[in-house]
C-alpha positions, 0 to 999 in steps of 0.5 A, spaced: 117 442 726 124 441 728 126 434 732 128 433 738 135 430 737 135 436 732 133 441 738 138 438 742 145 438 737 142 446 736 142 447 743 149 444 744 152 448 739 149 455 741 153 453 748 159 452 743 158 458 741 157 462 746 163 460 750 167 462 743 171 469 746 170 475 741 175 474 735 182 479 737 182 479 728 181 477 722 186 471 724 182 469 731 175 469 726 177 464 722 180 460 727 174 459 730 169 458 725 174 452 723 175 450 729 166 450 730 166 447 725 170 441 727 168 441 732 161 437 729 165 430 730 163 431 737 156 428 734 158 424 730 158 417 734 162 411 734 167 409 727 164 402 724 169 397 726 168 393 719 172 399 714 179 400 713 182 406 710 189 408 706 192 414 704 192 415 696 194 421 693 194 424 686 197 429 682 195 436 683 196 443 679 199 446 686 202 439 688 199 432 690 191 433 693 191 426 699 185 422 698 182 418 703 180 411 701 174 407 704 173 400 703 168 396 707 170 389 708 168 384 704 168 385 695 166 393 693 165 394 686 161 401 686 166 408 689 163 413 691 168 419 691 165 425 696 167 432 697 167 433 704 162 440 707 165 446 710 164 452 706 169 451 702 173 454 708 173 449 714 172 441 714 179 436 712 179 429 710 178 427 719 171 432 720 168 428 716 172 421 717 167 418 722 161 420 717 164 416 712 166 411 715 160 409 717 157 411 710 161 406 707 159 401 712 152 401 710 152 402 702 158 397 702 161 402 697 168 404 697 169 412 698 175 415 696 174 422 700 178 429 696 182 433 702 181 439 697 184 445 698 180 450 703 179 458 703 181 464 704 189 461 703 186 458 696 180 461 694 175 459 688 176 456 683 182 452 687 177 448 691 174 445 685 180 444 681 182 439 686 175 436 686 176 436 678 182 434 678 182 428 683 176 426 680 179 425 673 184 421 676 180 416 680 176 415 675 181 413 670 185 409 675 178 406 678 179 399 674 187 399 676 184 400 683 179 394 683 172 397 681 168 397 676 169 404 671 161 403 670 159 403 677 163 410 679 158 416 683 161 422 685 157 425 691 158 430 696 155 435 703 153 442 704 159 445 699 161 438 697 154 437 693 155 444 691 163 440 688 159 434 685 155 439 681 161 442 678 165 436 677 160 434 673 159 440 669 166 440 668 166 432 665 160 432 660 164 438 657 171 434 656 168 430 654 171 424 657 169 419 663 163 420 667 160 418 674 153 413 673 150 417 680 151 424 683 149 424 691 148 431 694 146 432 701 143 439 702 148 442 697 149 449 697 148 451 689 148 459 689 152 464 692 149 470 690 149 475 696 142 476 693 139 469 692 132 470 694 131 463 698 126 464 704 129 458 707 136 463 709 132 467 712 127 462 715 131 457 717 137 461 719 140 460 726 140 452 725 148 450 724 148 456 720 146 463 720 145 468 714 151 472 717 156 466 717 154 463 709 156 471 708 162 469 711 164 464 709 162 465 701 166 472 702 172 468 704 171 462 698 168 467 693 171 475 695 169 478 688 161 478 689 160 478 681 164 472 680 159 469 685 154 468 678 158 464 675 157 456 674 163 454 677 161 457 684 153 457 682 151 451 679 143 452 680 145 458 674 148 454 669 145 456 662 145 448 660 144 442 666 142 436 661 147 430 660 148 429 667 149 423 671 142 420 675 142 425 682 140 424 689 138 430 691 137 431 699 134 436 703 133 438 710 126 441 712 130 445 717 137 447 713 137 454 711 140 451 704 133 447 703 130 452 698 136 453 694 138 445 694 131 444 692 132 448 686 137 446 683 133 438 684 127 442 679 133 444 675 136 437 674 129 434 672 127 440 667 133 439 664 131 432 663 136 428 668 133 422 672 133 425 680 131 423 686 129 428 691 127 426 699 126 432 705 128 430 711 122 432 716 125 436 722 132 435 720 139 440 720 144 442 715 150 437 716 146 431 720 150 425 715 155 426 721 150 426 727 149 419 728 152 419 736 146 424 737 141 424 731 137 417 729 135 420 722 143 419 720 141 412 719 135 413 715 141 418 710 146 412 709 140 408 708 137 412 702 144 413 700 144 405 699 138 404 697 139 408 691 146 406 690 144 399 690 
């Protein structure tokens, strides 16, 4: 049964989208799906006042990829680096900047948040080269950067969990650096038109619909074959072995819960070390709902846990 603190941020984005004007074209449309999904730092309460950020950049195959990095006061010895959600169409390092300060407030790890390139402007895989990329870099610059290179995670929400799944794949396969910990909040991990999760029926309508996953896969994905390969589906990777201990969080409410729940199944048959929780009563996207939702709390406070 959804909460009432959920019913409550469903009723006030229905109002959003109910004053939203039919879109004149492609352009309109776009606009406005970024701008509703911006539009969720209206949840997301106040900004923790005991982290600072700085402006970081490296470099990227279509120029440098900015980085945002979070430090809590005090030493931080772990780094978290995230993939921002957004269906890798919307989202930018400040939807998510409130969120992650306050993430970094209670894990008492520092993050370093990957403004990666968005679609349709910069379809698959450019999104996952930046994540790629940044991550390399990160990881071999982390020691230079006061962390420890053995207490490095990589993590992300919605299509940024879908981002830390591939990053990784991409990672055991080089051969070179890994990150200790993956954390994926009600991650997306297969785009296929055809899925058959019932939850994206079910569960439609809350954040997203059926037909808003479809656009926004269709912008980030256009070629509906190419939306079975690994790069963009990481639940249908022939091999999941060898990956980084995984955080794998759900919400009972989410039309990504099945999907998300899947791909936790697939890590433990695979043999890695995963934690899955469901949240009871929760939506897609509730990290950056603190202002309104009192579970966002709890979310930090198992991510801390589990990064301790």
């Amino acid at each position: 049964m959804l909460k009432d603190d959920a019913k409550a941020v469903l009723a006030d984005l229905s109002r959003k989208t109910g004053v939203q004007v039919p879109p004149r074209d492609e352009a309109q449309k776009l606009e406005q799906a970024r701008a509703l999904t911006g539009s969720l730092t209206d949840y997301s309460g106040d900004s923790p006042g005991d982290v600072s950020a700085e402006a970081l950049a490296v470099d990227g195959p279509a120029g440098a990829i900015p980085v945002r990095l979070y430090r809590p006061s005090g030493e931080a010895s772990r780094l978290l680096v995230w993939y921002h959600g957004g269906g890798a169409m919307a989202g930018t390092l400040d939807s998510h900047d409130v969120a992650l300060r306050q993430l970094s407030s209670s894990t008492r790890c520092a993050i370093a948040s990957v403004d990666y390139r968005l679609a349709p402007e910069h379809p698959s895989p450019a999104p996952q080269t930046d994540c790629i990329t940044a991550t390399t870099a990160l990881l071999s610059k982390a020691g230079d950067l006061g962390f420890d290179p053995d207490r490095i995670a990589i993590g992300g929400d919605s299509i940024g969990g879908l981002f830390a799944a591939v990053t990784a794949l991409h990672l055991r396969e080089a051969g070179g650096p890994m990150p200790e910990a993956m954390v994926l909040l009600y991650p997306n991990t297969d785009l296929r038109p055809d899925r058959p999760f019932a939850s994206l029926r079910s569960e439609s309508g809350h954040v997203m619909t059926e037909e808003s996953l479809a656009y926004e896969n269709g912008l980030f994905v256009p070629d509906i074959a190419a939306r079975s390969d690994p790069i963009v589906s990481p639940l249908l990777a022939p091999d999941l072995s060898r990956l980084p201990r995984a955080l794998v969080v759900t919400a009972e409410h989410d039309p990504l819960r099945d999907e998300g729940e899947a791909f936790a199944q697939r890590l433990r048959e695979a043999g890695n070390d995963v934690m899955h929780h469901r949240f009871d009563g929760m939506i897609h996207g509730f990290l950056q709902m603190d202002g309104w939702i009192g579970e966002a709390g709890d979310l930090r406070r198992l991510v801390a846990d589990y990064l301790a």
